[in-house]
N, C-alpha and C positions, 0 to 999 in steps of 0.2 A: 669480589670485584677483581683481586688479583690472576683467580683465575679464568675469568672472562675476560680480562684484558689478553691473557697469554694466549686463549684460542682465538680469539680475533688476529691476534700477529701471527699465529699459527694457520689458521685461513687463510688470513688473508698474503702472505705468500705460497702457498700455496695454488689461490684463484691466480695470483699473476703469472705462474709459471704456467698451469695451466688454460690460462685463457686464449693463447693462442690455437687448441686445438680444438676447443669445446665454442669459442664464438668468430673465431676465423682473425681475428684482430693481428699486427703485423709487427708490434714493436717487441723490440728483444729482451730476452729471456733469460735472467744473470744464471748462473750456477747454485744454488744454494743446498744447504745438508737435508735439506728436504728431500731432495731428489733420491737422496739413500734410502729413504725410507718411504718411499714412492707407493703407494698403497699395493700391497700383492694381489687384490683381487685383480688385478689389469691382466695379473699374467694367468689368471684362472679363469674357466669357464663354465657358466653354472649357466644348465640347462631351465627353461622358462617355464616360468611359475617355480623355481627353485627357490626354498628361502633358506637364507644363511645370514651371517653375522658377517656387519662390516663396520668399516668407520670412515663416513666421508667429508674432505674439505669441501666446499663446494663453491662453485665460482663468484659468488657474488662474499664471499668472505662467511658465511653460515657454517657452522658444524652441525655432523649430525654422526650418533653410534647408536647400534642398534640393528635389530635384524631386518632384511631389506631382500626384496625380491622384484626383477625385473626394471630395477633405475627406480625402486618406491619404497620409503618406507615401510613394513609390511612386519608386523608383533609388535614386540615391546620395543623403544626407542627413546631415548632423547634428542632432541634439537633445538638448538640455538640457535639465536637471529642475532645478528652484527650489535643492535639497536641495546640486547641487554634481554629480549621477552625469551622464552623458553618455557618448551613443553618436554614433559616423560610419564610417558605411559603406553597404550595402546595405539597401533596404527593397523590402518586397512589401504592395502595397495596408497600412499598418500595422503590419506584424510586420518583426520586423528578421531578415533573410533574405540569406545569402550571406555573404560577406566583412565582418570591420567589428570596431573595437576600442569597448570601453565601460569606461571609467572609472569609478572610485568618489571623494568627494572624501580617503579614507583614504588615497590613494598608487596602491589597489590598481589591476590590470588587465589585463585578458582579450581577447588579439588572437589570431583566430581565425575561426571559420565558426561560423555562426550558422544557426536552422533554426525558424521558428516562434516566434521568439520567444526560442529558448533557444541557451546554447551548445552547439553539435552539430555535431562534426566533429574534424578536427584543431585544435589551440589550444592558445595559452599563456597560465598565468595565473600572473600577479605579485602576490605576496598583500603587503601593508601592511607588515610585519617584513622583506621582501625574499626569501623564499620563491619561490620559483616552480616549477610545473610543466608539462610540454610533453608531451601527447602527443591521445589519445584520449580523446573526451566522447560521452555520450549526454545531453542534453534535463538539462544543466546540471551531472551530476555524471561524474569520472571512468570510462571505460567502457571497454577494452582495453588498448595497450601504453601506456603512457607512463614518462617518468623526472620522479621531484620533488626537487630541490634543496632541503633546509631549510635555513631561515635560521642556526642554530647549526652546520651545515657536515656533516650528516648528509645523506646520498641512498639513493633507491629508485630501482631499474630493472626493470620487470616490469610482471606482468599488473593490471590493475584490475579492480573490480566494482560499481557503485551506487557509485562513492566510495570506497572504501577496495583496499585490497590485498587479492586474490584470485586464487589461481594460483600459477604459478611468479614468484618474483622474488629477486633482492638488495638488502640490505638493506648497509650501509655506513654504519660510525661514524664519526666524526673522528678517534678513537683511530685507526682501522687495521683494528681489531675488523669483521668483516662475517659476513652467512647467505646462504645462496643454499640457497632448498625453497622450500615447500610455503608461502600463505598461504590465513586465509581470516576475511573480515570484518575486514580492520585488522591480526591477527596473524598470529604464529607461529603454524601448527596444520598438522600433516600432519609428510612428512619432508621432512628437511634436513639441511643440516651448521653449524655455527659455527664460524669461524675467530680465535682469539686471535691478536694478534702476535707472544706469546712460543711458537710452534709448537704451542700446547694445539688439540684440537679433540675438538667434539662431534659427533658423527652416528646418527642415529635419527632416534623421533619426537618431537615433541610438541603441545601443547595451550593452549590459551589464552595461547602467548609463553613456555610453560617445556616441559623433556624433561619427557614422559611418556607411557609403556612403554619399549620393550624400546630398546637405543640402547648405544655406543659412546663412555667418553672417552678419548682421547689425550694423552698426554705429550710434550713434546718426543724426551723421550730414548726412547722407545720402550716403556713400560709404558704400559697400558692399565687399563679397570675394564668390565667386562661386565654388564649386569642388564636390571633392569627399573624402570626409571626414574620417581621421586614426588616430590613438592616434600613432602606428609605422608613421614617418617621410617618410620613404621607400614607403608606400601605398599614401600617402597623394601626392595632387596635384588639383591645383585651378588656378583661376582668379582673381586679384586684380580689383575694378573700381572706383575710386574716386567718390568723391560725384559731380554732376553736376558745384553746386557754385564753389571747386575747380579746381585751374589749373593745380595741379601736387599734384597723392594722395603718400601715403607710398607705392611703389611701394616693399619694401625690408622688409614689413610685414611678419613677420612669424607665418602661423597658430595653429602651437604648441601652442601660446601664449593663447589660449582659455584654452586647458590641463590645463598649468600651471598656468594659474595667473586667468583667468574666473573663471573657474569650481572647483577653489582649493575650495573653501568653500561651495559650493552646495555639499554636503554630504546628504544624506538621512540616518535619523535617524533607528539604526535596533530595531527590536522587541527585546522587554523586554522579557524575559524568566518566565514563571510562576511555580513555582515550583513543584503543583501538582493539576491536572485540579477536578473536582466539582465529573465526573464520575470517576475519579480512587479511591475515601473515599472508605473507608469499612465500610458498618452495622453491628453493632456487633448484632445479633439474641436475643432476649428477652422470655423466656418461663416460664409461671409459675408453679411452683414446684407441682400446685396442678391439678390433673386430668391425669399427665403427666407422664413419666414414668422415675424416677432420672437417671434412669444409661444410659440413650440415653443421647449421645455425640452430643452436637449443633456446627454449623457451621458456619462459620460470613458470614455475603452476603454483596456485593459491595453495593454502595448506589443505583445502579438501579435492584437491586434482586438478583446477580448472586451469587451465592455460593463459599467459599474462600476454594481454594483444600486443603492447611494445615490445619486440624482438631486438631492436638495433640501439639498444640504449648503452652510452658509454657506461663502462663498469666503477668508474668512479661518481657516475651520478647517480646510480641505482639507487631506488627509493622505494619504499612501501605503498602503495596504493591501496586505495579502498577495494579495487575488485568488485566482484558482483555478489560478493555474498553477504553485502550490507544488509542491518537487519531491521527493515520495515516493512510494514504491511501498512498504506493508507487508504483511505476512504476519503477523498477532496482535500487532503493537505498533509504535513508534516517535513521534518527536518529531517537527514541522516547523521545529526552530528553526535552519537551516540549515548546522548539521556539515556539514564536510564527511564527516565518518567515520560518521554516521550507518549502523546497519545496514537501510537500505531504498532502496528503490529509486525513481527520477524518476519520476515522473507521464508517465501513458502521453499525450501530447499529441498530437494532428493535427495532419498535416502544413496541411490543409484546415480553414478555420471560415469559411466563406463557406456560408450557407446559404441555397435555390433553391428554386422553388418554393410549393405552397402548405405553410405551415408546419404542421408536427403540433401535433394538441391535445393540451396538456399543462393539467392541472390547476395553478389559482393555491393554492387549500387542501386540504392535504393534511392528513386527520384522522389525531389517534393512533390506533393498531390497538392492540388490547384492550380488554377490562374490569376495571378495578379490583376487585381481592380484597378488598371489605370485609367489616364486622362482618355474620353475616345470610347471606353468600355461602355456596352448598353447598359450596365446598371450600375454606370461612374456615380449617377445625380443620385439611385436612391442609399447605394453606399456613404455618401454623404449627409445624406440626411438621416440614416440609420446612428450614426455618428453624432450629430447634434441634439439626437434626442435623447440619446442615453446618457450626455455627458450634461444634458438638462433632468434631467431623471436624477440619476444617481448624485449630483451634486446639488441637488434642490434642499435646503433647510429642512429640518425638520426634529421633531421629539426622538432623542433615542429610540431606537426599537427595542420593546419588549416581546419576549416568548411568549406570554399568555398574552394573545390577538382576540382581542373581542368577534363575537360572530360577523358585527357588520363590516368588518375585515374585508370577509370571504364574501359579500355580496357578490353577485356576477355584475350585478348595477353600479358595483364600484371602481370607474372608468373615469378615467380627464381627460379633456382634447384638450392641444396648445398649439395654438398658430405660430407659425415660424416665416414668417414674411422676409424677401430678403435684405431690405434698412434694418431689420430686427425691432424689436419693441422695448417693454420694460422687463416684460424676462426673459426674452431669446436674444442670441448675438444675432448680429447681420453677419449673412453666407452670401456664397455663390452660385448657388442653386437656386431655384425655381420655388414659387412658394408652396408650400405643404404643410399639411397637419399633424400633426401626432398625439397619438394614445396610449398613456398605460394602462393595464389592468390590472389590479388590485395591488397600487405599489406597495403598500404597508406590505400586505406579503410575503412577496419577494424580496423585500428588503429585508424583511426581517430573517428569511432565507436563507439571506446572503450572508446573513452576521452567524445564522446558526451553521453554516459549508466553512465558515471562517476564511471568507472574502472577505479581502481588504478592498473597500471602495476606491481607491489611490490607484493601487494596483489595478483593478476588475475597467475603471476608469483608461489608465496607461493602453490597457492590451487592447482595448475595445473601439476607442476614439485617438489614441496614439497618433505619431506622423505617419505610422507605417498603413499600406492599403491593406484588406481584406483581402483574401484567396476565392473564388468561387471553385467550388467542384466542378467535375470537370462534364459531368452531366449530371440531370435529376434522380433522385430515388424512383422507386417504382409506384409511390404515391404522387408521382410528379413535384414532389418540393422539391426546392434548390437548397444548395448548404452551403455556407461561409465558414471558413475559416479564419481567426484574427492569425498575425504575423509570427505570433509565440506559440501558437497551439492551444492555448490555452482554452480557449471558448470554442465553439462551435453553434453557427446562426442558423437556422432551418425557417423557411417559409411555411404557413401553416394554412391548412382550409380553414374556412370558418366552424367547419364541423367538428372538429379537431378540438381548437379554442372551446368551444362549448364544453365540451367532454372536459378538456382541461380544470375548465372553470366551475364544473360541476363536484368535481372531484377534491379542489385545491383542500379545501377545508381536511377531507382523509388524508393526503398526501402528506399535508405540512405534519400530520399527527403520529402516521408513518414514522419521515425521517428524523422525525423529530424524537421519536421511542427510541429507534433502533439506528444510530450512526450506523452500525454497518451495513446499511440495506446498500443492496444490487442494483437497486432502480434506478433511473435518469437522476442526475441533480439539476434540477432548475434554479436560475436565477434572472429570469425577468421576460414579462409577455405584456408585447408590441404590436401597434400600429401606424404604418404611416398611409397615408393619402394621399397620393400627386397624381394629381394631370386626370381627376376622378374615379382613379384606383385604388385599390385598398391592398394593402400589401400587411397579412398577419408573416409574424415569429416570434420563436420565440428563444431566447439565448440557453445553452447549456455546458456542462463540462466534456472538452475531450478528453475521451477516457484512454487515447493512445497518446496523451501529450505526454510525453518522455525524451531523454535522449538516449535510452535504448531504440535498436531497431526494430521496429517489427518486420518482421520475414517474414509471416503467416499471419494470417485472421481471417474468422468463419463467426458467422452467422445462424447459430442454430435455435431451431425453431419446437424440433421433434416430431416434424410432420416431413414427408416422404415426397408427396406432390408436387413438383417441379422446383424441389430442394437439390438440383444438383445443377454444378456452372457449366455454361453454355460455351466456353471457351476449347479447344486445343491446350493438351500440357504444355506446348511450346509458350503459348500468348501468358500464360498464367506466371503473374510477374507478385511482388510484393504487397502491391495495392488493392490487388484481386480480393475479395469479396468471396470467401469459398463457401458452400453449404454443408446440409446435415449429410447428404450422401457424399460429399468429397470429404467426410473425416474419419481415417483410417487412422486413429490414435485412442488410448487411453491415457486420460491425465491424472496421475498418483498420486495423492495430498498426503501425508502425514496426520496422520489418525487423529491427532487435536484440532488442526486445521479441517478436515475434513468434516467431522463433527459439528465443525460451528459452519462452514458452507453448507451443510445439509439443513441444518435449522434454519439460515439467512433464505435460504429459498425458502425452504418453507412460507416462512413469514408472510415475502416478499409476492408470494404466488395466490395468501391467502388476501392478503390486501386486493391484488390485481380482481382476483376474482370474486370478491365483495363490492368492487366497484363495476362487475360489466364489460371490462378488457379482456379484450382475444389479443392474438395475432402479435404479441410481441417475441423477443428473441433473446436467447444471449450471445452477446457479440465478444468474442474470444482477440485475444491479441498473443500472437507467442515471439518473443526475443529468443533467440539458439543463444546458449553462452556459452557449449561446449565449442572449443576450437579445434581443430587440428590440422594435418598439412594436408588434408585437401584443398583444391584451391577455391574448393564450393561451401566453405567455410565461412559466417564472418570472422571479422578479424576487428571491427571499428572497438573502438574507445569501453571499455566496461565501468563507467564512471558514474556512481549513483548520484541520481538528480533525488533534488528535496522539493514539498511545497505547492506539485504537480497534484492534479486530478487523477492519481493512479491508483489502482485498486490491487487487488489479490496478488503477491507474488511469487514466483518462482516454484516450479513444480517438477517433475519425473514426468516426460511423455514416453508412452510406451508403444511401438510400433504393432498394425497387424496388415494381415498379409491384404492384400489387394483387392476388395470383392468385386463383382462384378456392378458397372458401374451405372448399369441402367434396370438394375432390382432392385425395383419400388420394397421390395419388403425387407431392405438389409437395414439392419438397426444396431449396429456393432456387431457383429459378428463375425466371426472367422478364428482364427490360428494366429496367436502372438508369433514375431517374427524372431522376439529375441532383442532388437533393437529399441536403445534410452539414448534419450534425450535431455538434458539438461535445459530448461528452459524457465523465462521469467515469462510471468504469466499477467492479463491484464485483461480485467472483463467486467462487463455489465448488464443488467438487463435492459433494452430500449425497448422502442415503437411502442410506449403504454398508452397511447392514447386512442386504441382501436375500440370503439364501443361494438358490442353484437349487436345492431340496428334492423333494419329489414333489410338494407340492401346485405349486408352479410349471410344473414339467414335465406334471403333467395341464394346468392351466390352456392350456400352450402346445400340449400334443394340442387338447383340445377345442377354441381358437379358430382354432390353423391348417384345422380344416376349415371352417370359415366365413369365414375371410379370408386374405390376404397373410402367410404365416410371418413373411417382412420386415417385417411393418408394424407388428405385434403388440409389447409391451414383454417379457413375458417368453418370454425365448430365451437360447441356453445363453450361459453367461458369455464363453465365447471368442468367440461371435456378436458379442453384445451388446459387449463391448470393441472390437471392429473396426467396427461401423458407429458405433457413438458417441465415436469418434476421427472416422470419415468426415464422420459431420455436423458437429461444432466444428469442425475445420477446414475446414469451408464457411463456414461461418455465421461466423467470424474466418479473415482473409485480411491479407497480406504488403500494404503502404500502400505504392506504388509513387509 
């Protein structure tokens, strides 16, 4: 501590005398012994890409020694942050890369491989309490085999996922007590067995950390209890059988007694909370006064290169920010407040954020999309009634929802109409509107939907029927639906055919089973299909997540289908603004995952294409979102806010786009091809699969006679769904590729 105090006072007079050259600031600059010993690389000149050895103050009060090339980190080094944290080890041009331990001043600490920035690789981390775990990391949270030692004398040995236990593993009390099955997000879920010390055991399944279904317990002495297993009394029911030796067992056994008195102390210890991960540090920017030009305003960059968008912040209020290299990967929710146990996953980071070339134009302002629903608007009355029914809907009484949904759930015939008069009744309020009807369809459902996306009814309630109005887009899709927007982003309303709906409703039953397998599917998330009625119209929709709700920018988003036929935008480069809608021919990138991440997107499609194509669906897309979070002093740069939002409908993030060269822009037959340009990108990424609700009908199937004799079978969109799921697997996996 003594001598962290002394480089802090050693910085940080240092940063003061320096700050008037390095941030242009105006107040005076005392004399100090500093100045003697004024760093000599000022007076020397090292040719670029030259690495040498230096030691710098740097303005914001940080130390850093170590071999350094071009203003970056670059070999072995250490650096200290004002705060106390400190890394030594490996650096690559500014990202801490390779070998190398990083400290926290709480005790904590993480020796290991490093990769961009992040912990990635094998590694041990000693958490504050004296905790630690050893094994496998991806891009900062646990990610394969590892063992955790908790500090109260409890261990895990097994698989990881995003940070918590997933997979096979053991679990091990202090007691003696231990599981060895099935985990998944942090619990017990799958099968397994539990082992008591006094020879009791458990073996079956279960769920959320308790038996439930069918499952096995054991006595020492050899009686047993057979059923099917519920923490609810109500679901529970079994078979007592004595053990052989006796002649009369506890026949008047109650299985509760596992709940309460077995399992009271198998507790599974949660993740420690880390306060701020290795990639979220800032580098505070070093440049010598000489050669250089005073009055240029320097930038701090993350510890893995990125550039910190506040430039003009006073030097005594300088603080650490999250930055953009927060580590989550969600599917319809989650927090960044760095759980370890969090259920999501690390931020898809590049290995690359050096960017070559001439840079892409990226828009500085990005206008909101929509129009405000006001008083006057042609569809002021049915926005309001779209509002009264959801807020009778979702707040309507009713039994908990459970997962397992009996079939007649899924009826298509399970439909309520509600009069909404404007005095109102005994269960509508009175409105201002005109009278109308409304229907839901299959609320159990989507309600139950909603509980498995981990919607909060309060919330979903607030965004939907809020004070605030709806946004309409600003014209229809090319299926002629209209689209709403709520005021947060959060939802997304679309008009539906009736043909649509059907298809829907034919399907819910797979869907729910789908998202229900595989949290991380790609597909739309639904949460609730509407009807209202007015003025002897029928107005279908149905509510969904948007998948661009963030408060990242997005700069770019495309549309890719894998089909060539009038896949390319009808616009001027000039009109092509941030909102633009680009196709599969305007995308002249390759997206670079990181070989875990990539692996498990390869499979998520997979899945997600064989479902589509069991059900009958063509003509869907992935709809891409890209955030630039590389900066720099171009003025075609963004520059806004890099501040990770939590709890959004965000999906996949952050990836390596990799430039190619320009193809010709009306060759039907370009499918990624061409000549890398050389040019990365650093960008966060956000995407999903939509338009699933396209059946191959007949009217499709004419369509695809009549066009296959004017063009390419292949090139065409619709084609039968076994087609159309094999090339549109062929192209994503072009268009995203393994980051070697």
């Amino acid at each position: 501590m003594k001598a962290w105090e002394a480089t802090v006072r050693k910085t940080q007079a240092a940063a003061k005398k320096r700050a008037n050259t390095i941030f242009g600031t105006s107040y005076p600059v005392e004399n100090s012994v500093d100045e003697e010993n004024e760093d000599q690389d000022d007076h020397e000149t090292h040719a670029s890409g030259e690495v040498y050895h230096a030691e710098r103050f740097l303005p914001n009060g940080d130390y850093y020694t170590g071999y350094w090339a071009d203003n970056f980190p670059h070999g072995q080094g250490k650096y200290w942050w004002t705060d106390g944290c400190m890394y030594v080890g490996e650096w690559f041009r500014g990202k801490t890369m390779g070998k190398g331990i990083f400290s926290w001043p709480s005790g904590a600490m993480y020796e290991g491989n490093f990769k961009s920035g992040f912990m990635d690789g094998e590694g041990t981390y000693t958490g504050a309490n004296g905790g630690t775990y050893k094994g496998s990391w991806v891009m900062n949270l646990k990610h394969g085999y590892g063992v955790k030692e908790y500090a109260n004398g409890d261990s895990y040995e097994g698989e990881w996922s995003r940070g918590s236990q997933e997979g096979q593993g053991k679990y091990q009390w202090k007691s003696g007590n231990h599981y060895i099955g099935e985990w998944k997000n942090g619990k017990i879920c799958g099968y397994g067995k539990m082992f008591w010390t006094n020879g009791n055991l458990y073996e079956g399944n279960w769920e959320d950390g308790l038996p439930k279904g069918n499952g096995t317990f054991r006595w020492a002495d050899g009686s047993f209890y057979v059923g099917n297993w519920s923490n609810d009394p109500k679901e529970q029911n079994g078979t007592y059988y004595p053990s052989g030796s006796l002649l009369e067992g506890n026949l008047e056994w109650d299985p509760q007694e596992v709940f309460s008195t077995d399992l009271r102390d198998c507790k599974v210890c949660p993740a420690e909370k880390v306060p701020i991960w290795p990639s979220q540090k800032k580098l505070a920017v070093w440049r010598s006064s000489k050669g250089s030009d005073g009055s240029v305003r320097q930038r701090r960059l993350s510890v893995d290169g990125r550039i910190e968008a506040g430039v003009d912040k006073d030097l005594g209020n300088m603080r650490l920010s999250d930055g953009a290299a927060s580590s989550l990967w969600t599917y319809g929710g989650g927090d960044r407040s760095g759980n370890e146990g969090d259920d999501a996953f690390a931020g898809l980071q590049p290995d690359s954020a050096v960017s070559r070339g001439t840079p892409l134009r990226i828009p500085k302002v990005v206008k909101r999309q929509g129009e405000t629903i006001s008083k006057g608007h042609r569809n002021y009355e049915l926005m309001l009634n779209l509002q009264l029914g959801i807020r009778h809907s979702v707040g309507r009484p009713g039994p908990p929802p459970s997962l397992d949904l009996k079939p007649s759930a899924f009826d298509p015939k399970e439909k309520y109409w509600t009069k909404f008069p404007p005095e109102g009744s005994k269960s509508t309020p009175p409105h201002q509107s005109c009278e109308f009807k409304w229907k839901d369809y299959c609320p159990k459902v989507f309600r139950t939907l909603r509980m498995l996306f981990k919607v909060d009814p309060a919330d979903y309630m607030l965004s939907i029927c809020g004070n605030d109005a709806l946004r309409e887009l600003s014209s229809p899709g090319k299926s002629g639906s209209f689209f709403y927007l709520t005021n947060d982003d959060r939802y997304m309303i679309k008009t539906m055919k009736k043909a649509e709906v059907k298809v829907l409703l034919r399907m819910l039953n797979a869907y729910y089973n789908h998202v229900r397998a595989f949290e991380n599917t790609l597909v739309t998330k639904y949460y609730g299909l509407h009807c209202v009625k007015l003025n002897g119209q029928k107005v279908r929709f149905i509510i969904m997540g948007n998948l661009f709700c963030s408060e990242y920018t997005i700069h770019r988003r495309y549309d890719l289908k894998g089909s060539t036929f009038g896949r390319l935008t009808d616009k001027p480069e000039s009109e092509i603004d941030a909102n633009t809608t680009l196709k599969d021919l305007d995308l002249n990138f390759i997206f670079r995952l990181q070989k875990t991440w990539f692996q498990e997107f390869r499979r998520q499609v997979d899945r997600d294409c064989e479902f589509l194509e069991q059900e009958r669906i063509m003509d869907y897309s992935l709809l891409v979102g890209l955030h630039f979070t590389e900066a720099s002093n171009d003025e075609n740069t963004p520059s806004g806010a890099l501040t990770p939002v939590g709890g959004l409908a965000l999906d996949w993030e952050s990836t390596c786009l990799q430039g190619w060269k320009e193809p010709k822009r009306h060759d039907a037959e370009f499918q990624l091809v061409g000549e890398p340009t050389g040019e990365y990108y650093d960008v966060i990424m956000f995407f999903g699969i939509i338009d699933i609700l396209q059946d191959y009908d007949i009217t499709k199937k004419l369509e695809h006679a009549y066009k296959s004799i004017q063009y390419d079978p292949n090139s065409i969109s619709a084609v039968d769904p076994k087609q159309y799921s094999k090339r549109f697997r062929d192209y994503i996996l072009k268009a995203f590729a393994e980051d070697t």
